[in-house]
C-alpha positions as CSV (number, residue, x, y, z in Angstrom):
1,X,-14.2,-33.1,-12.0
2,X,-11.1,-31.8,-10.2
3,X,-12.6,-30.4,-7.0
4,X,-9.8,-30.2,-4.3
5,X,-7.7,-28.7,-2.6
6,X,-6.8,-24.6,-3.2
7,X,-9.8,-25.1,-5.4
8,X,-10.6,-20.9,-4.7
9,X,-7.9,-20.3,-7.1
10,X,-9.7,-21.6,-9.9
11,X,-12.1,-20.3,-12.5
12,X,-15.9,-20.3,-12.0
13,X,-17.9,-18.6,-14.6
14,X,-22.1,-18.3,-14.4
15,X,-23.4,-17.3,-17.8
16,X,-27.3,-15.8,-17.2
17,X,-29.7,-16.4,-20.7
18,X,-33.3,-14.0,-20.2
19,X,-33.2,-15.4,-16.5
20,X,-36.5,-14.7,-14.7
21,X,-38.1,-15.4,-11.2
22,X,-42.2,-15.1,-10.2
23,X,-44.6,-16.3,-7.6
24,X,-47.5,-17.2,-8.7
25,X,-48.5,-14.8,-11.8
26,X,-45.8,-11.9,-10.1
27,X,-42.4,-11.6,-11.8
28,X,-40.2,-10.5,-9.0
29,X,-37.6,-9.8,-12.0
30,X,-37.2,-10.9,-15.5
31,X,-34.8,-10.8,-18.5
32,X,-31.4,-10.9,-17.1
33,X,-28.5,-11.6,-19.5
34,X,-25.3,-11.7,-16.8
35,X,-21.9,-13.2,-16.8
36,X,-20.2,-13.7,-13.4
37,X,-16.5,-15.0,-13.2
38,X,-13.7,-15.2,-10.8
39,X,-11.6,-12.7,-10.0
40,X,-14.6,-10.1,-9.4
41,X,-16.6,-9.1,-7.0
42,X,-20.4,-8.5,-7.7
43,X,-22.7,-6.3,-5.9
44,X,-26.2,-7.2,-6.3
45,X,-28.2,-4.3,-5.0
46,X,-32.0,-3.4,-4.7
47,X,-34.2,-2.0,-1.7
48,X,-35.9,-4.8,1.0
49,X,-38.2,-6.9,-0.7
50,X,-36.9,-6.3,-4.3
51,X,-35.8,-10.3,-5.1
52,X,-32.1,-10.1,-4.0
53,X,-32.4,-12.8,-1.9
54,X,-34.5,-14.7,-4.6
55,X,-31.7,-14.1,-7.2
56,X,-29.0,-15.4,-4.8
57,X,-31.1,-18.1,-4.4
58,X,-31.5,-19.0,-8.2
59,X,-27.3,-18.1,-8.4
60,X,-26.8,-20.9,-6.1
61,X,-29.5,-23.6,-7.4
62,X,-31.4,-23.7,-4.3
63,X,-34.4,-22.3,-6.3
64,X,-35.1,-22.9,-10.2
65,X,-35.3,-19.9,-12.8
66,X,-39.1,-19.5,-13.8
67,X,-37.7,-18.3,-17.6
68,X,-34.6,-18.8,-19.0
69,X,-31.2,-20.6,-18.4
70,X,-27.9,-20.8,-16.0
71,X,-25.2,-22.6,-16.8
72,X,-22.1,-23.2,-14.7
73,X,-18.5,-23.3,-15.6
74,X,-15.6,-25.1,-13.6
75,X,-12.4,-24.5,-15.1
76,X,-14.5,-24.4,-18.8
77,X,-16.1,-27.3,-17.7
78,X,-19.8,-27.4,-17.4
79,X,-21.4,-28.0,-14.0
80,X,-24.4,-29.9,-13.4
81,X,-27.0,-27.8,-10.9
82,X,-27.2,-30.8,-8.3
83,X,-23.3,-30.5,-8.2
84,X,-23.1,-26.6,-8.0
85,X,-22.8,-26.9,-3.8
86,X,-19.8,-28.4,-3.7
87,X,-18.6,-25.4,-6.0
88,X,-19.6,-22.4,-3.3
89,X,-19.9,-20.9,0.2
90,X,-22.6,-19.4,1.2
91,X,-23.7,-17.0,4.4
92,X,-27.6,-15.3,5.2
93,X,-29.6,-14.5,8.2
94,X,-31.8,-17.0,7.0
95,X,-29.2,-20.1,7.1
96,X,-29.4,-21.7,10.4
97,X,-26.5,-22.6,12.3
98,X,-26.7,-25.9,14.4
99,X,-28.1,-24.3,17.8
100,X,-27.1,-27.6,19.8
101,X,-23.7,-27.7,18.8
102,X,-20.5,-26.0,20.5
103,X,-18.3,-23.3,18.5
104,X,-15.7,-26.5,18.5
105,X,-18.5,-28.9,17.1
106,X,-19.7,-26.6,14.6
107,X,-16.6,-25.9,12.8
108,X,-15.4,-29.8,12.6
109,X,-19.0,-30.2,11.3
110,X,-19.0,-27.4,8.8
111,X,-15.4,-28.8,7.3
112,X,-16.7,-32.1,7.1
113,X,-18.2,-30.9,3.7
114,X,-15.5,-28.2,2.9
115,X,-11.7,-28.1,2.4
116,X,-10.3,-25.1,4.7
117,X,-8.9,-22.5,2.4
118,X,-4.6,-22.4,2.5
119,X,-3.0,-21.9,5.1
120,X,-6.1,-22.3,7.8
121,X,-7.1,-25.1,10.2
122,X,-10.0,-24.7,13.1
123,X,-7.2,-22.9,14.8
124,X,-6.9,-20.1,13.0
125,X,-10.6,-20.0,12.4
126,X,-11.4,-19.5,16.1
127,X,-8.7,-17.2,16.6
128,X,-10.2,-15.0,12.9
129,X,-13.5,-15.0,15.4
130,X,-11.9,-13.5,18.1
131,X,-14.0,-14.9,20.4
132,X,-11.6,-15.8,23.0
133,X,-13.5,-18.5,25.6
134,X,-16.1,-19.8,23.1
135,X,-14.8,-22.5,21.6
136,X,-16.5,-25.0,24.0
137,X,-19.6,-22.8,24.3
138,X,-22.9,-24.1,22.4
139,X,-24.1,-21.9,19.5
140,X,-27.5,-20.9,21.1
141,X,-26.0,-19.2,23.7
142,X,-24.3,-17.1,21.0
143,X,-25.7,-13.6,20.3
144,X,-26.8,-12.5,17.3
145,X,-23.4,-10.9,16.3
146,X,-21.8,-14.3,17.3
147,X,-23.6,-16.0,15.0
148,X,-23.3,-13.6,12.2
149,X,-19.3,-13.8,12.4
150,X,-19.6,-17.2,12.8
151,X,-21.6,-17.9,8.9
152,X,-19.1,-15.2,7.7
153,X,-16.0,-17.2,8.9
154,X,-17.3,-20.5,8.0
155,X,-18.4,-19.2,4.5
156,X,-14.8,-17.0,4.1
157,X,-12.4,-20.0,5.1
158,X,-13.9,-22.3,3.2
159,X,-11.9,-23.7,0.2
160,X,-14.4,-22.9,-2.5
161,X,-14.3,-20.9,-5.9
162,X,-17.8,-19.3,-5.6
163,X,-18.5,-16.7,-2.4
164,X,-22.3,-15.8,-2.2
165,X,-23.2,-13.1,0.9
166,X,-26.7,-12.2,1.4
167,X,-26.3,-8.8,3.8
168,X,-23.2,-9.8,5.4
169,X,-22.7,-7.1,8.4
170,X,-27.0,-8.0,9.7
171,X,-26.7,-8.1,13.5
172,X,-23.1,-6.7,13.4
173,X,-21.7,-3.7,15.2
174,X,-19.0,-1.2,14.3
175,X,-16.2,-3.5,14.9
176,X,-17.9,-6.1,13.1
177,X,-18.1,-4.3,10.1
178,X,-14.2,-3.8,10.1
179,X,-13.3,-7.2,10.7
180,X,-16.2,-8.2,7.5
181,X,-14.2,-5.9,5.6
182,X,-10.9,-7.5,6.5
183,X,-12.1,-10.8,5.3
184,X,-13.4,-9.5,1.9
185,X,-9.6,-8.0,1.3
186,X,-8.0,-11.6,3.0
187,X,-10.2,-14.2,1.4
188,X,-12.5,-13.2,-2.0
189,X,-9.4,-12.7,-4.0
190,X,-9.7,-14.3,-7.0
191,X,-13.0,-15.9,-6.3
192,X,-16.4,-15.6,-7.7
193,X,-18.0,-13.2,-5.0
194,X,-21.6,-12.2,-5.1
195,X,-22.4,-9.8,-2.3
196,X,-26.9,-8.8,-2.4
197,X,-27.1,-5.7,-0.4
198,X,-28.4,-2.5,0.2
199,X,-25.8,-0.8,2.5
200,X,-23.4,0.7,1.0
201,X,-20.8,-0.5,3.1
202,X,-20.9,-4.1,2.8
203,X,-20.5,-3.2,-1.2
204,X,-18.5,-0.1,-1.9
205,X,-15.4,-1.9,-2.7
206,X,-17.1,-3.7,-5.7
207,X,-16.3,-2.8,-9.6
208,X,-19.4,-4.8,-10.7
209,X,-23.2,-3.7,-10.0
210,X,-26.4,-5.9,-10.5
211,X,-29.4,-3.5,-9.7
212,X,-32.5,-5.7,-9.6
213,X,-34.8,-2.7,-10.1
214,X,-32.9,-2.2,-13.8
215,X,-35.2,-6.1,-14.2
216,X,-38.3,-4.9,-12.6
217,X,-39.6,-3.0,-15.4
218,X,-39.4,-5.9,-17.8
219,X,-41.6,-7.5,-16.2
């Protein structure tokens, strides 16, 4: 599989057969038929607690589909599920950031597994942070809005075709919220990007709408 370098520029499709998701005998959604491919940016929307997250989760085979089936697409090639990581960037509150590690550390750690996208190195990703005096400063002395910017750069400067966000602006502030905005118009062109939300304006820019409440009722 050619996986490489300005590898965001390339097609990813996910193709979703009757997909559905339950704990225990709860379906937290069921029977979604869905197409996702590059060049668009998805909003999957819903209220807290209605199985974004969980959905995301299935997208990005860290969790397995209760019904139904996924198949992945590289360049209309299929895409084995134990391979689909190397295919995406992903950024959540709930994905923990190596607390022990500087701002310096992180990022060389981070790239280890990713290619930066064109044109950036750990330069320019300290200087998209705007963090000026961090870079030798350890992650658990970061606030929360540190560490927020911090998935979001890692996630946005990554060299991947797939872009998953799970409430991107949590913990961020006014300004934060511009400069989230800034990297959706800089870096999710022509990617796969899959943004779960429920506030408006981490989403508003997006043509195509998932609402998971449309799958409740099937269920």
């Amino acid at each position: 599989m050619d996986y490489g370098p300005w590898s965001m520029d390339k097609k990813m499709r996910l193709s979703l057969e009757n997909i559905g998701r339950r704990f225990n005998r709860d379906w937290i959604f069921r029977g979604i038929d869905y197409a996702f491919v590059s060049g668009e940016i998805y909003a999957v929307l819903g209220p807290n607690g209605s199985g974004k997250s969980t959905l995301l989760q299935v997208l990005n085979g860290s969790l397995s589909p209760s019904a139904g089936k996924i198949s992945y697409f590289f360049e209309d090639s299929p895409v084995e599920i134990d391979a689909v990581y190397k295919y995406l960037s992903l950024a959540a509150p709930y994905l923990e950031l190596i607390e022990e590690f500087t701002l310096d550390e992180m990022i060389d750690f981070h790239f280890k597994f990713k290619s930066y996208a064109p044109g950036i190195n750990k330069d320019e990703v300290i200087d998209l942070l705007a963090m000026p005096g961090a870079k030798n400063k350890l992650i658990k002395y970061f606030s929360s809005g540190m560490k927020q910017r911090l998935k979001l750069a890692l996630a946005f400067c990554a060299d991947t075709p797939m872009l998953m966000l799970d409430e991107p602006t949590s913990n961020l502030d006014t300004q934060g919220v511009d400069w989230y905005l800034n990297l959706v118009q800089k870096f999710a062109k022509n990617r796969l990007t899959i943004i779960c939300s429920n506030q408006e304006h981490e989403y508003s820019f997006c043509d195509q709408r998932l609402n998971i409440t449309d799958y409740k009722l099937k269920a």
